[in-house]
TORKOL-4160 file (C-alpha; in steps of 0.2 Angstrom, whole numbers, padded with zeros to 4 digits, m for minus):
349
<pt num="1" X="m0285" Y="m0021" Z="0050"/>
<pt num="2" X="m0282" Y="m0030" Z="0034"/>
<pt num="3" X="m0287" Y="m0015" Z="0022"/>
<pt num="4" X="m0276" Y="m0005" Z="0031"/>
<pt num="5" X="m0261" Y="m0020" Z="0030"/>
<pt num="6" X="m0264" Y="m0018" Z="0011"/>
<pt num="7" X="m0265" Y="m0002" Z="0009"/>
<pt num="8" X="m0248" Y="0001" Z="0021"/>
<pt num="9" X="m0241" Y="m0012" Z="0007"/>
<pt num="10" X="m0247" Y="m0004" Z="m0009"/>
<pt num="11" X="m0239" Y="0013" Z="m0006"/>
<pt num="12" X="m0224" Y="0006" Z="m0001"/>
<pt num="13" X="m0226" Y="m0004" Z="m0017"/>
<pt num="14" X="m0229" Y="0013" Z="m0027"/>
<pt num="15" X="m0212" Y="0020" Z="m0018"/>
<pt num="16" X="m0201" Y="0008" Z="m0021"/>
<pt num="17" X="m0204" Y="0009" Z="m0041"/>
<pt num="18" X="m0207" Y="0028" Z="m0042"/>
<pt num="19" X="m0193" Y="0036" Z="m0031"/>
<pt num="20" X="m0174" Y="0026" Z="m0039"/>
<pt num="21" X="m0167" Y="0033" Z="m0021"/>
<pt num="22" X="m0177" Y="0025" Z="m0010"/>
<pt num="23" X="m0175" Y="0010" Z="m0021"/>
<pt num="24" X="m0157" Y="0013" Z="m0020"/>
<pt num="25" X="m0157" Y="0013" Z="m0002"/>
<pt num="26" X="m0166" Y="m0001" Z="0004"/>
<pt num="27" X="m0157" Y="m0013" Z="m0007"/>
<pt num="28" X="m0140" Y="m0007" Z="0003"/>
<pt num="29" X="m0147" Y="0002" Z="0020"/>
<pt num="30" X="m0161" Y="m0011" Z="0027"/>
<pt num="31" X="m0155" Y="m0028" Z="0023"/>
<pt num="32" X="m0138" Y="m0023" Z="0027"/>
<pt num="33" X="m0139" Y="m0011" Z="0041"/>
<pt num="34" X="m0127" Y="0000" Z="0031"/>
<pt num="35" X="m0124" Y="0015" Z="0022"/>
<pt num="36" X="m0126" Y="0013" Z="0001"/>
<pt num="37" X="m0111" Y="0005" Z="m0006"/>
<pt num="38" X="m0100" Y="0022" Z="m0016"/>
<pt num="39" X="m0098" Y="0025" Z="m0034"/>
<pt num="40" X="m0083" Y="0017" Z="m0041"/>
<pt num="41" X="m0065" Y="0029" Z="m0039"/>
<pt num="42" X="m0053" Y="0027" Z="m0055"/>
<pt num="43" X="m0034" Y="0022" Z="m0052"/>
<pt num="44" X="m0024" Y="0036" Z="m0059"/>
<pt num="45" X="m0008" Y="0032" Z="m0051"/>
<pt num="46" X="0002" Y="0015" Z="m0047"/>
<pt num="47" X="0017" Y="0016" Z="m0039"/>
<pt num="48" X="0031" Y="0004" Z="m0031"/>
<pt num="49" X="0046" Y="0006" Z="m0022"/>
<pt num="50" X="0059" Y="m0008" Z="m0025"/>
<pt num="51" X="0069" Y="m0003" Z="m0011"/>
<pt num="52" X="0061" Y="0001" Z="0005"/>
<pt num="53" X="0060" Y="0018" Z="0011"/>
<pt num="54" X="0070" Y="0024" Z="m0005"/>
<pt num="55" X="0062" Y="0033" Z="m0019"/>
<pt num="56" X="0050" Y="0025" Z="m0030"/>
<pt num="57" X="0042" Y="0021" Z="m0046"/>
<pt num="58" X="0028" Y="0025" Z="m0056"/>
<pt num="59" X="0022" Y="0012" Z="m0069"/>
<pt num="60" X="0009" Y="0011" Z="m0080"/>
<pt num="61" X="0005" Y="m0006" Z="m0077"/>
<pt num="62" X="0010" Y="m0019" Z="m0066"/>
<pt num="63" X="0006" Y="m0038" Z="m0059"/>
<pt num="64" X="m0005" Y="m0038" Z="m0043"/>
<pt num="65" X="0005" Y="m0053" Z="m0034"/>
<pt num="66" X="m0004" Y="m0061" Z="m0017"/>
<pt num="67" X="0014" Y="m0051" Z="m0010"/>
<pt num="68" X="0008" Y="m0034" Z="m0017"/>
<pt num="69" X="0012" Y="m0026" Z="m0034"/>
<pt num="70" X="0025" Y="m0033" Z="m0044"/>
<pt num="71" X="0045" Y="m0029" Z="m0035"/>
<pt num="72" X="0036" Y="m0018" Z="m0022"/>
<pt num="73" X="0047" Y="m0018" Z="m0005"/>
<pt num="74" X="0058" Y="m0035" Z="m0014"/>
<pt num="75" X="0074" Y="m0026" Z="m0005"/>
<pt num="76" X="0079" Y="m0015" Z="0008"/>
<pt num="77" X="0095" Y="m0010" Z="0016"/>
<pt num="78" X="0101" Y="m0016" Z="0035"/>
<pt num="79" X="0112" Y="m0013" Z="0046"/>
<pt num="80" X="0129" Y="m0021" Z="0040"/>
<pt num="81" X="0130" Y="m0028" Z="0059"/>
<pt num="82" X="0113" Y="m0031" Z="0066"/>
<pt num="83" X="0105" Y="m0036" Z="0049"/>
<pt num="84" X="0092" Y="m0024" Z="0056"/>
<pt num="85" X="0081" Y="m0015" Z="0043"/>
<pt num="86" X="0083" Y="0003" Z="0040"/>
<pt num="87" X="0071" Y="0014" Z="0035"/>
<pt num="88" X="0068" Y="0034" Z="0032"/>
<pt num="89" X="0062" Y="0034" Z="0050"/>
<pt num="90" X="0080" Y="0033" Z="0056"/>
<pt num="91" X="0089" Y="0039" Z="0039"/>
<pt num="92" X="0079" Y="0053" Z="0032"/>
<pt num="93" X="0093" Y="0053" Z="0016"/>
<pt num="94" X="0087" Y="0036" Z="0010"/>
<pt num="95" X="0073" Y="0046" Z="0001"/>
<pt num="96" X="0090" Y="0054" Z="m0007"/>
<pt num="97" X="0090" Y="0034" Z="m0015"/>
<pt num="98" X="0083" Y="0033" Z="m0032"/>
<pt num="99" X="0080" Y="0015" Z="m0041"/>
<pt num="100" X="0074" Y="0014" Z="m0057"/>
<pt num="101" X="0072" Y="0000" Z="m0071"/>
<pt num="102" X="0079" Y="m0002" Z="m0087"/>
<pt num="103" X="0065" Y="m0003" Z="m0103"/>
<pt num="104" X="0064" Y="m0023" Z="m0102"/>
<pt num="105" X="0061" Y="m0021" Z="m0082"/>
<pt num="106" X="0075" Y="m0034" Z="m0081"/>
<pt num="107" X="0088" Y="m0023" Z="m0073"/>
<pt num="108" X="0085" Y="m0013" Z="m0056"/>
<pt num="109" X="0096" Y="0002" Z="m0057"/>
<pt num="110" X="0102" Y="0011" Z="m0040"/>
<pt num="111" X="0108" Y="0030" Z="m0040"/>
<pt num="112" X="0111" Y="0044" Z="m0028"/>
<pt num="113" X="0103" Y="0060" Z="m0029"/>
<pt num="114" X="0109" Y="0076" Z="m0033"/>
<pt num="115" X="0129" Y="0078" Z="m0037"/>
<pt num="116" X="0133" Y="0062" Z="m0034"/>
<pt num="117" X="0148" Y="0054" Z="m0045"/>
<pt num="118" X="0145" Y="0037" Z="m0038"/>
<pt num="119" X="0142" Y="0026" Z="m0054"/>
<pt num="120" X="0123" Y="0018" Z="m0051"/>
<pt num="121" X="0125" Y="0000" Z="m0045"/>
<pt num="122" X="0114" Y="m0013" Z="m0057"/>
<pt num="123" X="0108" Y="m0028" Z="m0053"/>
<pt num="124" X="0094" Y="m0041" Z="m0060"/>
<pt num="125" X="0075" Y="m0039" Z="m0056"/>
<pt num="126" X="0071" Y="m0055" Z="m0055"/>
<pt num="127" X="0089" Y="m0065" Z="m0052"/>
<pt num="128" X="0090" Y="m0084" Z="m0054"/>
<pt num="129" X="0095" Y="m0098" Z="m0038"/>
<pt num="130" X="0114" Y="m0097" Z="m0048"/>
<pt num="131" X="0116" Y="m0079" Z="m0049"/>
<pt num="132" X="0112" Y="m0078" Z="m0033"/>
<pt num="133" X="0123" Y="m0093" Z="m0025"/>
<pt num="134" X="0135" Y="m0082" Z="m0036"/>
<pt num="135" X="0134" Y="m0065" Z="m0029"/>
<pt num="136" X="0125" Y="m0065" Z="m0015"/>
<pt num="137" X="0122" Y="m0074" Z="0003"/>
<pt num="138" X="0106" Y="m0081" Z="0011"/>
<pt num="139" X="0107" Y="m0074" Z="0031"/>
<pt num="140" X="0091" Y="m0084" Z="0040"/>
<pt num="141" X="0091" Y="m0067" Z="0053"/>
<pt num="142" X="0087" Y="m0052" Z="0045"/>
<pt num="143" X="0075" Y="m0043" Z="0055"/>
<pt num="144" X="0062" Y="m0031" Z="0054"/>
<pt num="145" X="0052" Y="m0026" Z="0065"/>
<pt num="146" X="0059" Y="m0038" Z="0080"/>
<pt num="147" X="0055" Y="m0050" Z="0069"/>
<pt num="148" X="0067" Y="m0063" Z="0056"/>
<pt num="149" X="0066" Y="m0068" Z="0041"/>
<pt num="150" X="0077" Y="m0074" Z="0026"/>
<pt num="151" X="0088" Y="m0062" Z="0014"/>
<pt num="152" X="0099" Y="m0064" Z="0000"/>
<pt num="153" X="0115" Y="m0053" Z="0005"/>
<pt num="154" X="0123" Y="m0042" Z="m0007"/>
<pt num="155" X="0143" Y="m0039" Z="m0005"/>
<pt num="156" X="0150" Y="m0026" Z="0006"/>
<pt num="157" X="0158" Y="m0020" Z="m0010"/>
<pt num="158" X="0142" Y="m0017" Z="m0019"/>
<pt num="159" X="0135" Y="m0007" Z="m0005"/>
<pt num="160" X="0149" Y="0003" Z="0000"/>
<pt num="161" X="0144" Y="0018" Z="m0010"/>
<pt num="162" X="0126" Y="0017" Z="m0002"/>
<pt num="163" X="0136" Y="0016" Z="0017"/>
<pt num="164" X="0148" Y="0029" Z="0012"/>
<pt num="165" X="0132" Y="0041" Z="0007"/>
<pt num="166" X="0123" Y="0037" Z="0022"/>
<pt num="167" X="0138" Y="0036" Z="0037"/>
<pt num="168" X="0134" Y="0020" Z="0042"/>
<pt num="169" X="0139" Y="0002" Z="0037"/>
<pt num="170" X="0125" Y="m0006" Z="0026"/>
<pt num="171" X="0120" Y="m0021" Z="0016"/>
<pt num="172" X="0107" Y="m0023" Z="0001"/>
<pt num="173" X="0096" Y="m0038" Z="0006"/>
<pt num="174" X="0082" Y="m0045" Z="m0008"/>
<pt num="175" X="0070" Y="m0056" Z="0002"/>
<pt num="176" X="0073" Y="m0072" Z="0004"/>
<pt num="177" X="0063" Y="m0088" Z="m0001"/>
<pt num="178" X="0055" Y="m0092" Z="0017"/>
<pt num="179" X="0038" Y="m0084" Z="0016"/>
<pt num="180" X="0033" Y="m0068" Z="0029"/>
<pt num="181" X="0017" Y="m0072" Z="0032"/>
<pt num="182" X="0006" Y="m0056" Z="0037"/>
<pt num="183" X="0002" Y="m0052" Z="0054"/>
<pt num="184" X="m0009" Y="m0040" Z="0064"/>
<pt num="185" X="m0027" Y="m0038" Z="0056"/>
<pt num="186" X="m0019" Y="m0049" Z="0039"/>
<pt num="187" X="m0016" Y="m0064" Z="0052"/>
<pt num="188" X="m0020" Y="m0080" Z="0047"/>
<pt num="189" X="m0032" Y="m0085" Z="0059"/>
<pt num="190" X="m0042" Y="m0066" Z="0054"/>
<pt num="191" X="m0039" Y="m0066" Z="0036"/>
<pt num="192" X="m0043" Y="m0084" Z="0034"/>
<pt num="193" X="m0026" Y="m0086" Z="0024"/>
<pt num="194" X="m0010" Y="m0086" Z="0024"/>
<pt num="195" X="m0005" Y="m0069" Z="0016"/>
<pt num="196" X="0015" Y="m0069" Z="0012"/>
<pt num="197" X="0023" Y="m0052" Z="0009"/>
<pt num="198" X="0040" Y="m0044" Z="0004"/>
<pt num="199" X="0049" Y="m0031" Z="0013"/>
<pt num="200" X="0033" Y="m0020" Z="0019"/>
<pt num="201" X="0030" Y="m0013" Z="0039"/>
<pt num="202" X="0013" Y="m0027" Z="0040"/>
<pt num="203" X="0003" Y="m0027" Z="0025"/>
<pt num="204" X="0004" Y="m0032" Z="0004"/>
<pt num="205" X="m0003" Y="m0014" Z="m0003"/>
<pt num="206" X="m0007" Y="0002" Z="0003"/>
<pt num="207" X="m0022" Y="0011" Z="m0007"/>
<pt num="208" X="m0024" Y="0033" Z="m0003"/>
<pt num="209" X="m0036" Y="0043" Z="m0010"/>
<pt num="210" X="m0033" Y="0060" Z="m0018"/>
<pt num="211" X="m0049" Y="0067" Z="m0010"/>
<pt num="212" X="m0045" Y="0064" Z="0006"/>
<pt num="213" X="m0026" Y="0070" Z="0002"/>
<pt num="214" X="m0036" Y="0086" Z="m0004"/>
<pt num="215" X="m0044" Y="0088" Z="0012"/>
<pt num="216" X="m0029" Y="0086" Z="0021"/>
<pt num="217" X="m0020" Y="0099" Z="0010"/>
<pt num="218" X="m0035" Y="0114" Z="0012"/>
<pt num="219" X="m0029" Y="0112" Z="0030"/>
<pt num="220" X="m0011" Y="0114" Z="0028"/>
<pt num="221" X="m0002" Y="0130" Z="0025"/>
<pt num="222" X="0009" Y="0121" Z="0011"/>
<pt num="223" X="0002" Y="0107" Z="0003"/>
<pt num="224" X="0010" Y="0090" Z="0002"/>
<pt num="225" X="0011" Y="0077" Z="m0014"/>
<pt num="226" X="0004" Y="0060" Z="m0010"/>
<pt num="227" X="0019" Y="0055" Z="m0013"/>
<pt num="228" X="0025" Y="0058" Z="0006"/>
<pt num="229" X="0013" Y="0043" Z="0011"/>
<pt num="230" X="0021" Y="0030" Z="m0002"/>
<pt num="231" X="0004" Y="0024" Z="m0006"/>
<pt num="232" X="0003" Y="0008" Z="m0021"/>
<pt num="233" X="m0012" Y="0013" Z="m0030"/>
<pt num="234" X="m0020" Y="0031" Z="m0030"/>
<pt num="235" X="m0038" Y="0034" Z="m0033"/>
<pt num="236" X="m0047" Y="0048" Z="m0039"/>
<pt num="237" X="m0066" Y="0053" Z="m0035"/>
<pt num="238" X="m0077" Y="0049" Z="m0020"/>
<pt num="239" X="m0079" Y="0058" Z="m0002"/>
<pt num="240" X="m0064" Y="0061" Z="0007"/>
<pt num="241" X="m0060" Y="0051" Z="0020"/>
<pt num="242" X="m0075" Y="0037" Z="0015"/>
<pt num="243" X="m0061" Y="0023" Z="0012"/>
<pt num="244" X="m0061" Y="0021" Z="0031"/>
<pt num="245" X="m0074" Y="0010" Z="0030"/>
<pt num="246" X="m0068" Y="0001" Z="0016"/>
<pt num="247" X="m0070" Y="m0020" Z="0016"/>
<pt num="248" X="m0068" Y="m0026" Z="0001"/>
<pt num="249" X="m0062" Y="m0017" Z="m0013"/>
<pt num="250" X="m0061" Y="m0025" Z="m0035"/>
<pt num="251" X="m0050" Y="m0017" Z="m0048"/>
<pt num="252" X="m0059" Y="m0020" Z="m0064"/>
<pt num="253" X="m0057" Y="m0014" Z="m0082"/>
<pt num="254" X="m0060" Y="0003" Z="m0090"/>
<pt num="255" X="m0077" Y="0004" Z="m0100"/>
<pt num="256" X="m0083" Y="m0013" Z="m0093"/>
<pt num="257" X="m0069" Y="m0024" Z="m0097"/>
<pt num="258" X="m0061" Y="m0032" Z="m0085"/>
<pt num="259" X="m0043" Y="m0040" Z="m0076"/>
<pt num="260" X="m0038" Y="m0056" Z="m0081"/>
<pt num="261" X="m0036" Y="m0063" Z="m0064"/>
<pt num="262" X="m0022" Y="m0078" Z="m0063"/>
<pt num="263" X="m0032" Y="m0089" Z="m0049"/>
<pt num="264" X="m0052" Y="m0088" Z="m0047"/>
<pt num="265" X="m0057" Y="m0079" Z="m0064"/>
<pt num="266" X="m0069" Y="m0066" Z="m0053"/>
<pt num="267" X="m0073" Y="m0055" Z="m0067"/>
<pt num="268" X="m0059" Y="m0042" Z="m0056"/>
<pt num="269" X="m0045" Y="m0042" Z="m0045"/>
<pt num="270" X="m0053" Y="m0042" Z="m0025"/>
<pt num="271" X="m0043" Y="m0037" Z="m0014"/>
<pt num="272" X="m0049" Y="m0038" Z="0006"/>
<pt num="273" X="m0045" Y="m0022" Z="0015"/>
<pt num="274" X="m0038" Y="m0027" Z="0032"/>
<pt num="275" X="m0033" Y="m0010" Z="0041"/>
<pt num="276" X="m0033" Y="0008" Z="0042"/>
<pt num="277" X="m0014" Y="0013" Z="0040"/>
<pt num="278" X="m0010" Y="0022" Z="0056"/>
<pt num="279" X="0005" Y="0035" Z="0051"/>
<pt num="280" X="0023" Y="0039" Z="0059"/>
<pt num="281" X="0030" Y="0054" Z="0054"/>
<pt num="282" X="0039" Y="0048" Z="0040"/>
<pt num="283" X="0027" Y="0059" Z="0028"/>
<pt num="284" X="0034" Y="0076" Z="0039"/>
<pt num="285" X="0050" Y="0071" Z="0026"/>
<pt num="286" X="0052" Y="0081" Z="0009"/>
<pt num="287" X="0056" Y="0066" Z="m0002"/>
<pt num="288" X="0066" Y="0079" Z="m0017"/>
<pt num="289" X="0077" Y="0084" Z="0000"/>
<pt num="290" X="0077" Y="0075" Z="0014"/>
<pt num="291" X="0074" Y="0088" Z="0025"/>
<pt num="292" X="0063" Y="0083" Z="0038"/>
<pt num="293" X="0050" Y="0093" Z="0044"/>
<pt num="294" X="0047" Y="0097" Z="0064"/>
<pt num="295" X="0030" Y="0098" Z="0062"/>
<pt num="296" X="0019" Y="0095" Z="0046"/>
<pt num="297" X="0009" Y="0087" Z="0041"/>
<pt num="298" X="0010" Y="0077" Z="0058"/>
<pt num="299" X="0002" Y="0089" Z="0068"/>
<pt num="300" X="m0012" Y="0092" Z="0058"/>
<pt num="301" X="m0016" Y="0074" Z="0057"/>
<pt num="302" X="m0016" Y="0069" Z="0074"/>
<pt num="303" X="m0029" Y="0084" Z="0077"/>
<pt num="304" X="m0043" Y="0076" Z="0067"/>
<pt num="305" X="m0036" Y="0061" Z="0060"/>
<pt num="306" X="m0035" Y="0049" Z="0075"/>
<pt num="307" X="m0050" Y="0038" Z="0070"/>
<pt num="308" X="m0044" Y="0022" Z="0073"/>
<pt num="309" X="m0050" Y="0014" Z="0095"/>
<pt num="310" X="m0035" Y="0002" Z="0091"/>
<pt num="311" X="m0021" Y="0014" Z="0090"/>
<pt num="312" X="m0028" Y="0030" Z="0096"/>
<pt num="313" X="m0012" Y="0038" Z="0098"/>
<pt num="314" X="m0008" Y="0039" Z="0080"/>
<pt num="315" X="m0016" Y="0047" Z="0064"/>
<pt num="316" X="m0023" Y="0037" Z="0049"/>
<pt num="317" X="m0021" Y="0042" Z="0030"/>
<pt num="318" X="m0023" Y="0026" Z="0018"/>
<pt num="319" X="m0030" Y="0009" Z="0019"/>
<pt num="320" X="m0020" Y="m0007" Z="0019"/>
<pt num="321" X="m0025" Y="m0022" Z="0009"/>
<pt num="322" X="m0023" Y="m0040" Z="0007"/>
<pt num="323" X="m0027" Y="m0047" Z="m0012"/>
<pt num="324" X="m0036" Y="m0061" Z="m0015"/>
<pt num="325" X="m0032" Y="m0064" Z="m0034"/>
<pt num="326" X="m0016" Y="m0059" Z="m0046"/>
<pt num="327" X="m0017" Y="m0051" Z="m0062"/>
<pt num="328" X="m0013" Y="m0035" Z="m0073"/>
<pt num="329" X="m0019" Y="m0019" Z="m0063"/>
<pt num="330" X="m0016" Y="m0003" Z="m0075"/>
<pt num="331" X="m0019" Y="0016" Z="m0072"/>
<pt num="332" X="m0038" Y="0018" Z="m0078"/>
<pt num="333" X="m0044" Y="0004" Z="m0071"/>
<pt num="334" X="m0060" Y="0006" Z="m0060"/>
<pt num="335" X="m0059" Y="0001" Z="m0040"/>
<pt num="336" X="m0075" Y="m0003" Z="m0036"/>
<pt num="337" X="m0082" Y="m0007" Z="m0017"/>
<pt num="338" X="m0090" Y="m0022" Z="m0014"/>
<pt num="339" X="m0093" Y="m0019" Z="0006"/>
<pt num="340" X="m0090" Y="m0008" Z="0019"/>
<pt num="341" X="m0087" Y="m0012" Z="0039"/>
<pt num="342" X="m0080" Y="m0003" Z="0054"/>
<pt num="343" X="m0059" Y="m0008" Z="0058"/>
<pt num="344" X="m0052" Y="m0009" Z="0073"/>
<pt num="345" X="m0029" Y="m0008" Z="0073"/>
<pt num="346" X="m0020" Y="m0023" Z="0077"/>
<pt num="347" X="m0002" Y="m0021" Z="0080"/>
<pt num="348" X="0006" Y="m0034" Z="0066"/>
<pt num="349" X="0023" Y="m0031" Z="0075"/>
């Protein structure tokens, strides 16, 4: 029995050095009880949208913040009345709403598509506790999602162009200073932290992948940019679809350099992926027009793309994450995954 023993070892011995696959493999597959962890994917787009549900902003660069990337989701227009937020679900036309900065980044820059002779409404990025006591006023119930929170509200007068352009009576609100904590699969007592966020539906950042957008295009009759799902960061490479089992994700560096993270100095920016994101049918809406779409790409998603035994009923497209570090995050750099594991939806409203 014991040659046999030894010889079993030795040619195991022999494969693990001379086949790099099977070495590959067992490093990933057999202690773990997973698949091999994928190739790195390149960031080739990051995007944010000041305002929510209006039109966004590609940047080169940006700050990674615990709340998401840097002025992503910091306002959003509510109901004048209700202090209820208002999204494209209810107003298609609000993707009709561009914002923009000015070259400092100091100024955010509201405008109306198209014909418009509204004059573009301007107001700081980042505004000081006396601006604000100046122009604006703190309201404690601001809701979204059944839930409140705090907001800074803009006059009446600096929003009537965007009620007059909408039909309805609406305020700009920039969040206030109590913190949102996340809820649903970014819940403390999940995440293990308290994860505060701006003005987003659940979660901090929102990742897509162009493969998988690919996929869902070669199925559609007319193609879609990914700018319908309103993703944060855009990668490009891998298998479509193989974010789904996406764990824990780190933006690091072009050629080997890497972020310079503002709180644990990981060599990276992690970022723990909570969730799948589970779609309405905001992305059936053409952003350039408003015009929503009585099918597309809905339809198409729900016939393949309901993956997710927590929230059957809907498609997924995107995963939703939660960072653990701040720091620079530019276009180029390399999201790398660092482990994989199954997700199941929780409703974080």
């Amino acid at each position: 029995m014991a040659p046999i023993l030894v010889a079993i070892l030795l040619a195991l011995s022999a494969s693990y050095f001379l086949f790099p696959r099977l070495r590959q493999w067992t490093r990933y597959y057999l202690p773990l009880g997973a698949p091999p962890l994928p190739p790195p994917t390149e960031i080739v787009s990051l995007r944010i949208y000041p305002v929510k549900s209006c039109r966004g902003i590609q940047v080169q660069q940006t700050q990674l913040l615990a709340q998401g990337l840097d002025l992503d989701r910091r306002w959003m227009f509510v109901d004048a009345t209700t202090l209820e937020f208002l999204t494209i679900r209810q107003i298609p036309e609000m993707t009709l709403i561009n914002t923009a900065l000015s070259p400092d980044s100091s100024t955010l820059i509201l405008s109306i598509a198209g014909p418009s002779t509204t004059t573009p409404i301007e107001i700081p990025t980042r505004p000081d506790q006396p601006w604000l006591d100046a122009n604006t006023t703190l309201a404690t119930g601001v809701k979204i999602w059944g839930s409140l929170t705090d907001g800074y509200l803009y006059s009446a007068a600096l929003t009537a162009p965007f009620s007059s352009f909408l039909g309805r009576s609406v305020r700009l609100v920039y969040k206030g200073p109590t913190p949102r904590i996340a809820q649903g699969n970014g819940a403390p007592h999940l995440l293990g932290r308290s994860q505060p966020v701006n003005f987003p539906d659940v979660h901090p950042v929102l990742i897509a992948s162009e493969s998988s957008l690919a996929d869902l295009n070669a199925r559609l009759v007319e193609p879609i940019p990914i700018e319908r799902f309103r993703p944060n960061i855009v990668v490009r490479g891998g298998v479509p679809w193989s974010e789904d089992v996406w764990k824990l994700v780190r933006l690091v560096g072009p050629g080997g350099s890497t972020a310079t993270p503002t709180s644990k100095g990981s060599g990276g920016l992690e970022i723990d992926i909570v969730a799948r994101c589970a779609r309405c049918q905001v992305p059936n809406v053409d952003a350039d027009s408003a015009q929503k779409h009585p099918a597309q790409p809905w339809n198409t998603l729900v016939s393949y793309r309901r993956v997710d035994e927590g929230i059957k009923w809907k498609p997924c497209f995107g995963m939703l994450g939660a960072p653990r570090e701040e720091g620079v995050v530019k276009v180029g750099m390399r999201l790398e995954v660092l482990a994989l594991g199954e997700h199941k939806y929780i409703k974080g409203f």
